[in-house]
N, C-alpha and C positions, 0 to 999 in steps of 0.2 A: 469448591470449584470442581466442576468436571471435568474428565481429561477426555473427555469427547467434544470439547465446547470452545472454540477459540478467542471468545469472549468470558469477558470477567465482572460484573456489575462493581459499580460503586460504593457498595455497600459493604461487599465480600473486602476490592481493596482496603476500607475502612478498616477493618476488622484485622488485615494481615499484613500492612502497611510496614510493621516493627519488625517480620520476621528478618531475621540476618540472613535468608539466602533471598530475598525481592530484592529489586531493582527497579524503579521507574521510570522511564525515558516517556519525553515530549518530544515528540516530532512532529509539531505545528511547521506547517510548511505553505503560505501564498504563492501562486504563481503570479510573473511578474506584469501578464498583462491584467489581471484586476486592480487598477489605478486606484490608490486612494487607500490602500486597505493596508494596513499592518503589515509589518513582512513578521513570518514565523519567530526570530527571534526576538522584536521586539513585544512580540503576545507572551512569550517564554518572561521576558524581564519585567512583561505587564504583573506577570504574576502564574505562579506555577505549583503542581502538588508540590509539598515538602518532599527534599532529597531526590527530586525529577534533575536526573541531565538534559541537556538539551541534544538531541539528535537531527543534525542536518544534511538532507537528504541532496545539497549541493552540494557540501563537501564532500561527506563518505561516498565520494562516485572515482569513476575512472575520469582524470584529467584530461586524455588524449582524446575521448570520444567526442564526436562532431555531433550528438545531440545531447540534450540536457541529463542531466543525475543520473547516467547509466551505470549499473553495478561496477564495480573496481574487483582489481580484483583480488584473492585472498591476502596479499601480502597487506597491501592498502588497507583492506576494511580489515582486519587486524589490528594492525595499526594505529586505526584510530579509534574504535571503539574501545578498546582495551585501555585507551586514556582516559576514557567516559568511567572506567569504572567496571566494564559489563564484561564477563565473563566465563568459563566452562563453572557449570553446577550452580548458575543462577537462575533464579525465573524472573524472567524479564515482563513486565509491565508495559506497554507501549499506549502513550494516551493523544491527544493533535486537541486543538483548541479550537480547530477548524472545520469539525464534523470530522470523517473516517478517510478526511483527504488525505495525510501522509503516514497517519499511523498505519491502517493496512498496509503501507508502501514496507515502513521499516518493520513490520512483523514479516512480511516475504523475503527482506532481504537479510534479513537474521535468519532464516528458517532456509532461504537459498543457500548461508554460508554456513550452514549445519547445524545450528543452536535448536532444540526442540523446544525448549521451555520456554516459549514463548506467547504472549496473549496479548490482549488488545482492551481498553477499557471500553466497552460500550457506553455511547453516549460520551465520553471524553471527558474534556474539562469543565466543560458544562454540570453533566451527570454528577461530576464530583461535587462541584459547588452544591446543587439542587439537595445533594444527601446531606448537607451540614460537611462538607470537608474543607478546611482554610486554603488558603495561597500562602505561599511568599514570593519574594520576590529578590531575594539573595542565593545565587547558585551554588551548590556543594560544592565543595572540594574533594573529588573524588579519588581511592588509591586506585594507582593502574592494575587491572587482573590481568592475568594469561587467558589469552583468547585463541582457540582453538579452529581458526578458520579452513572449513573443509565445504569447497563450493558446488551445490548439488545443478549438474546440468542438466538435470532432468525439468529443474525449474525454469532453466532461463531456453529463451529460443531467439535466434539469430533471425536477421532479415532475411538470407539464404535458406533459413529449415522454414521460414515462414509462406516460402514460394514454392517449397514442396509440398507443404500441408496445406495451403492453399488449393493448391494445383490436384491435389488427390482426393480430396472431400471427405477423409474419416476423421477427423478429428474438429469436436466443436471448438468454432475461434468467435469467444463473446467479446464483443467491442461496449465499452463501458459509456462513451459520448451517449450526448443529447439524439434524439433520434433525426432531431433535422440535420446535424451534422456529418449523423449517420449515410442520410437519405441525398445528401450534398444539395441539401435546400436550404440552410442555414449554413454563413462564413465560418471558418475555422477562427479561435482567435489570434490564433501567430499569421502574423502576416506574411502573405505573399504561399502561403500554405493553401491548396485547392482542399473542398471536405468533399466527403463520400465513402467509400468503406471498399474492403480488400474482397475478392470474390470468394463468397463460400460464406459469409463470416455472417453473426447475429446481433441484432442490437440487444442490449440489455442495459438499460441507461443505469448509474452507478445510484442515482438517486433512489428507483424507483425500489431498491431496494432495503431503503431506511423509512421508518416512521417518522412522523411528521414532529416528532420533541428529540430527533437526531441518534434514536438506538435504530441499532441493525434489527429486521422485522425476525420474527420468530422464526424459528426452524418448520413449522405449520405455514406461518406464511411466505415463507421464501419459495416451500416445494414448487407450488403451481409455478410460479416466477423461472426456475431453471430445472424444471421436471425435465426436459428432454435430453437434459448437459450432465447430473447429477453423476453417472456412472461414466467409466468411458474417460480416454483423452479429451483433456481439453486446452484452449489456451487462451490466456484473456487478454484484452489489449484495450487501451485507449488513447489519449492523445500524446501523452510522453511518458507511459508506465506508472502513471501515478493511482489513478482510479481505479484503473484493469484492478489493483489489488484487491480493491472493495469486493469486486464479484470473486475472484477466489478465496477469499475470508468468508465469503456466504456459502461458497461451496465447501466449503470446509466446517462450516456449522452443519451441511448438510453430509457431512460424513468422506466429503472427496477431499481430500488433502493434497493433492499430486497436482492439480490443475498447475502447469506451466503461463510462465508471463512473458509476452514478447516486450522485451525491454525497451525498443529504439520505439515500439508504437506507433502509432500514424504520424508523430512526427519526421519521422524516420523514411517511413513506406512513402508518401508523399512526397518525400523531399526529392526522390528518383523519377525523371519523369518517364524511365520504361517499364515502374512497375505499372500492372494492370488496376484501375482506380472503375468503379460500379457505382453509380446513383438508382435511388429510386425514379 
């Protein structure tokens, strides 16, 4: 594995699965208006790598916050992680069943709350199956570690630091949504939520960054994709801090690791009606 590479193939975890300082957490996470579909924990009980906790990105959140799975903060995600098991001088594993919809969330918010050693399985639980690796479907019983939480605020940005970097135009702010949701020509899915995008800010849809069998696209083809973002402040955002991650996980294959995530997201910015809201 390279330590320039925020990704890990299936193959490699195959191989290092037994070491005694890995950890592998699933963070398979449904949001709750795609009707019909699994919620993340019951894909986790469908069946999950051997020795995966399950990490849920509704719980490990601040309780008091008025929008969904906002970071908590170190006392909290302490707290509970550290019951998972996951702790200082582990290399943490993060894999989602769901494509890189909430793994990238929880490798940001590990890596917000200090842990380095953290990676992401490309291609997920899929990938794994596809390499020949089993499921089960009985959860460890994990010992508690000492978790060392130290919260980097350099990652996370406030509604308030959002309206000044907004407002000042040097800092690229990539919105991960659909581009019609983008453009406010396609609805938002939470209701009563108006779409359109913050001024200043770029589309770069979460998707358009994965190949078509659910791996993140190569460091070659990502460049063109966020060639103008690559260096430099940045902050990613989409509809409630979920996807935004995706793009900072790319930017991070491409060597930017800093890239900040606005956590409250367009759910947030939207739900104000004096913030300033731009269509195509």
């Amino acid at each position: 594995m390279s330590g320039q590479d925020p990704l890990v193939t299936a193959d490699w975890l195959q191989a290092n699965i037994a070491a005694p300082d890995l950890r592998v957490v699933d963070a398979t996470w449904v949001p709750g208006f795609l009707v019909g579909r699994k919620t993340g924990i019951e894909e986790y009980n469908d069946g999950h790598i051997p020795g995966a906790v399950f990490f849920d990105i509704d719980d490990i959140a601040d309780p008091d916050a008025t929008v969904p799975h906002m970071l908590p903060d170190a006392i909290r995600f302490s707290s509970k992680v550290r019951k998972l098991g996951l702790g200082d001088g582990q290399r943490i594993i993060v894999y989602d069943a769901n494509g890189f919809f909430a793994s990238a969330r929880a490798w940001w918010m590990l890596r917000a709350m200090g842990h380095k050693d953290v990676h992401v399985l490309d291609g997920g639980r899929s990938a794994w199956v596809k390499s020949g690796g089993e499921l089960e479907d009985l959860p460890p019983v994990p010992v508690e570690r000492h978790f060392t939480a130290r919260k980097r605020t350099d990652l996370v940005k406030t509604m308030d630091q959002m309206h000044d970097l907004s407002s000042a135009g040097n800092v690229s702010i990539l919105d991960a949504r659909t581009q019609g949701r983008f453009d406010g020509t396609d609805p938002e899915p939470r209701k009563d939520l108006p779409s359109g995008h913050m001024p200043g800010s770029f589309c770069v849809p979460s998707g358009s960054l994965l190949n078509a069998d659910g791996t993140m696209k190569s460091a070659t083809d990502l460049l063109p994709l966020l060639q103008p973002h690559v260096s430099g402040p940045v902050v990613t955002s989409c509809g409630s801090g979920v996807s935004a991650a995706i793009i900072s996980l790319a930017l991070a294959r491409l060597g930017n690791w800093d890239a900040a995530l606005y956590d409250g997201s367009w759910t947030e910015w939207a739900s104000h009606a004096d913030n300033p809201i731009e269509r195509a």
